[in-house]
Structure formats: C-alpha cells, structure tokens
N, C-alpha and C positions, 0 to 999 in steps of 0.2 A: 162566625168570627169575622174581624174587619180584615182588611187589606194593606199589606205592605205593596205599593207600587214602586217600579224606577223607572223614573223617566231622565232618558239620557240626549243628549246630542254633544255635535262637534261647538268648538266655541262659535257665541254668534249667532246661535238658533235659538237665541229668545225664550230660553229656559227660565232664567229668572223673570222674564216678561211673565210669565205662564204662569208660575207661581205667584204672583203676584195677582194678575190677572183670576186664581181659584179663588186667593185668600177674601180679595175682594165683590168676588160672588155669595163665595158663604156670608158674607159677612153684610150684606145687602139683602139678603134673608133672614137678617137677626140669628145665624148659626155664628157661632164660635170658631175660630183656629188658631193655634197655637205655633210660632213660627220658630225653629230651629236654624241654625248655623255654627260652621265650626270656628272653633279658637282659631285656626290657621288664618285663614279668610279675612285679612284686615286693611283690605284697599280703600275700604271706606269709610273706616272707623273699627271699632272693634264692636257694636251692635249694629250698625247698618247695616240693611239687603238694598244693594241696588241694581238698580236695569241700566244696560246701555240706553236704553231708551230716556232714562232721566226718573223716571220712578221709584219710589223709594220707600221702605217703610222699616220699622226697629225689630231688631230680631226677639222672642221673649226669651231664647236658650242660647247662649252662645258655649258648645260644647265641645269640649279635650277629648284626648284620646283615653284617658281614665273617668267619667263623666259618669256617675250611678246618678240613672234616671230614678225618681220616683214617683210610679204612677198616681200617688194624688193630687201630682201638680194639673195632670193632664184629665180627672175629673171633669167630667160636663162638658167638654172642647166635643166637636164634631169633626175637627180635622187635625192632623199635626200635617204643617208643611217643612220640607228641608231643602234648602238652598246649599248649592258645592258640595252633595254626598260625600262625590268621591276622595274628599280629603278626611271624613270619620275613619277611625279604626274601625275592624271588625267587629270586635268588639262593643261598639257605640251602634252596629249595625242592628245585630244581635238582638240589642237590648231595645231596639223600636221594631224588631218583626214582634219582641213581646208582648212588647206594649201594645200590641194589634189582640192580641188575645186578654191580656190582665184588665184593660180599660176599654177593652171594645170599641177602640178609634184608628178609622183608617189612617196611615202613614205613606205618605205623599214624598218621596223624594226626588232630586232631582241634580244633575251632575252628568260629568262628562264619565266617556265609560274606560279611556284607554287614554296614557302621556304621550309625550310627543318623539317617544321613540314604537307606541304602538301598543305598551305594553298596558296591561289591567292596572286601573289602580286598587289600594287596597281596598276602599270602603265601594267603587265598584265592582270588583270582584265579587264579595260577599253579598251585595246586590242582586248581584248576577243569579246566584246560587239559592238568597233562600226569597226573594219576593214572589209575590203573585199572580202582578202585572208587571212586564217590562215593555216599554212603550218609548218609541224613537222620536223624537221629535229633531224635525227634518229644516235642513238648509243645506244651501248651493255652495259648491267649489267659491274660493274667492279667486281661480283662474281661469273655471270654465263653469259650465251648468250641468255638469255628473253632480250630484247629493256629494256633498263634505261628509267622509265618516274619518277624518286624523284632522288631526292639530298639530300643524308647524312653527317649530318654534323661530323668533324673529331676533334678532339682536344686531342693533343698529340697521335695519329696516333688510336686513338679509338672513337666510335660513341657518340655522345653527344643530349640531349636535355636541355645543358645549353645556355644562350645565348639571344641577339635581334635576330628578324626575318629578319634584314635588316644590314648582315655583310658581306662587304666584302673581299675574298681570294682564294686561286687558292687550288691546287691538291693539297696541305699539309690541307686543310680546308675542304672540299665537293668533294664526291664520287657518282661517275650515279651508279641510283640500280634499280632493279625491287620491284614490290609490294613484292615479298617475303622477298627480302634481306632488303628490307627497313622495314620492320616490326619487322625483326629480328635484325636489326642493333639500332630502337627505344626501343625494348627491353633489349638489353644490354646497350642501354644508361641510362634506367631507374634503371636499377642495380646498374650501376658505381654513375650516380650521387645522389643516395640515399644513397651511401658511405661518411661518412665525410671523409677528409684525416687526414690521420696519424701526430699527435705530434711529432716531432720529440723529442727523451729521453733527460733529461739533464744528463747531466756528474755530477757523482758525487765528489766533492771536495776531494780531498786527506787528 
C-alpha cells in the first residue's frame, strides 16, 4: 500500500520550495502528480501555489473542509502533493491516508505542525496521528541559529498574541523562532497587547 507522508516545518523552511521542487522531479521523469491545496489559502490567488522563492505553479484541487475526493480523478498520478496541510479538516485528511490504499498513490503533504500560540492545528494533528512518514524539514531561529520549531506572530513588525489561531500571511506576519525566542517574543506580546492604544488629543478650538 502507498504512503501518506507529513512533512512539517516552522514558517520559512521552504516547504512549499520542496514541493514544488518533488513535483518537478516526477514530472522530468514523465511521472504524473497531482497538486492539492486548501480553500483557506488564498495569498496568491485561489489556484496558485507559491514559494517565497518566486516559484510558482497551479494547484489541480483546491480543497474545503466538506471536499468528497473521488478516487478516479487521481487514476494513473504517481504522486498527490499537498501544500498548507495544516489548514484541511480532519476529515479532508482522512480521505488522502485512503486514497493511499483505494488508488495506490502516495500522499505527500506538507504544512506547518503547530499556530502561533503552540498549539496542533487541526489538519496537522490528524497528520500527526495517522501517516506513515513524518518528516521535519528544518530551518534556523530568525534571532539566533537553535532550529525554529514555533511561528510568532508579527503585527505591525512586533510580536502579538492578538488574533484567530487560523490566519493566513507571509513574512510581514510570522517569524521561525526557537523555544527561547518564542517565549520571549509571547512575552512582549503580552506587554504590548495589555496596552490600550492611545487617544489620539483633540485640537483645541481657537
């Protein structure tokens, strides 16, 4: 039977490079793949996958949390890849560890594992639980060189705990940190946003 893998890292570790990077392996071998991503996901349109790196290509699923896969689409593929797991439902999960058994095609996903207060998200949890392979793909603190395993969140270029658990944005938004920096980055968010902001004065009348 094929393989559900997850490959997770912190933002920044060229996850979607990677993916991109298989798709265009198999696919320089004359193999097929199949490219998924979620409805949530629409930084760059609502079919584009792209790389910070500037690389780019069309998704052929763009998939909801209600999404009934049907394994004849994925017929003769050699690969399903998935860009932003962790924003699938369970559910959506589910139905590609199957699709690893009904269609005999490994499933390739790829996403961050935890938000930016630490916790699972849903479709990496379920990740977590039933694939194959889970496999890390690694990068550096963006304040020191410990491995980033948390994503801090940024709002107006300083660390925040305002906010859904489930927003999406790039390098103006979330920053790879290690446990230290991320600790210290939760704590001055907890400063900032226990500050109300300022009134701005009214002008008095002449």
């Amino acid at each position: 039977m094929a393989k559900l893998y997850f490959r997770y890292g912190a933002v920044g570790s060229a996850k979607t490079l990677n993916l991109l990077a298989v798709a265009h392996n198999y696919e320089r071998q004359g193999k097929k793949v199949f490219v998924v991503k979620p409805a949530l996901d629409t930084r760059d349109g609502p079919r584009r996958i792209r790389s910070r790196a500037g690389l780019h290509r069309q998704a052929d699923l763009v998939m909801g949390p209600d999404a009934v896969l049907d394994p004849a689409r994925f017929r003769g593929m050699d690969a399903v890849l998935v860009d932003e797991a962790q924003f699938l439902s369970a559910a959506a999960v589910e139905q590609l560890r199957e699709l690893t058994r009904t269609s005999g095609v490994p499933v390739i996903c790829y996403g961050l594992r935890t938000d930016f207060r630490g916790h699972l998200f849903e479709g990496a949890k379920r990740l977590m639980e039933l694939a194959d392979s889970i496999e890390e793909v690694k990068t550096t603190c963006a304040s020191c060189n410990r491995k980033a395993i948390f994503n801090l969140r940024l709002v107006d270029g300083k660390p925040s705990t305002a906010g859904p658990s489930i927003q999406v944005g790039g390098d103006e938004s979330y920053r790879p940190v290690c446990y230290v920096h991320w600790l210290a980055g939760l704590e001055e968010a907890i400063r900032v946003d226990a500050i109300p902001p300022r009134k701005p004065r009214r002008k008095r009348a002449p």
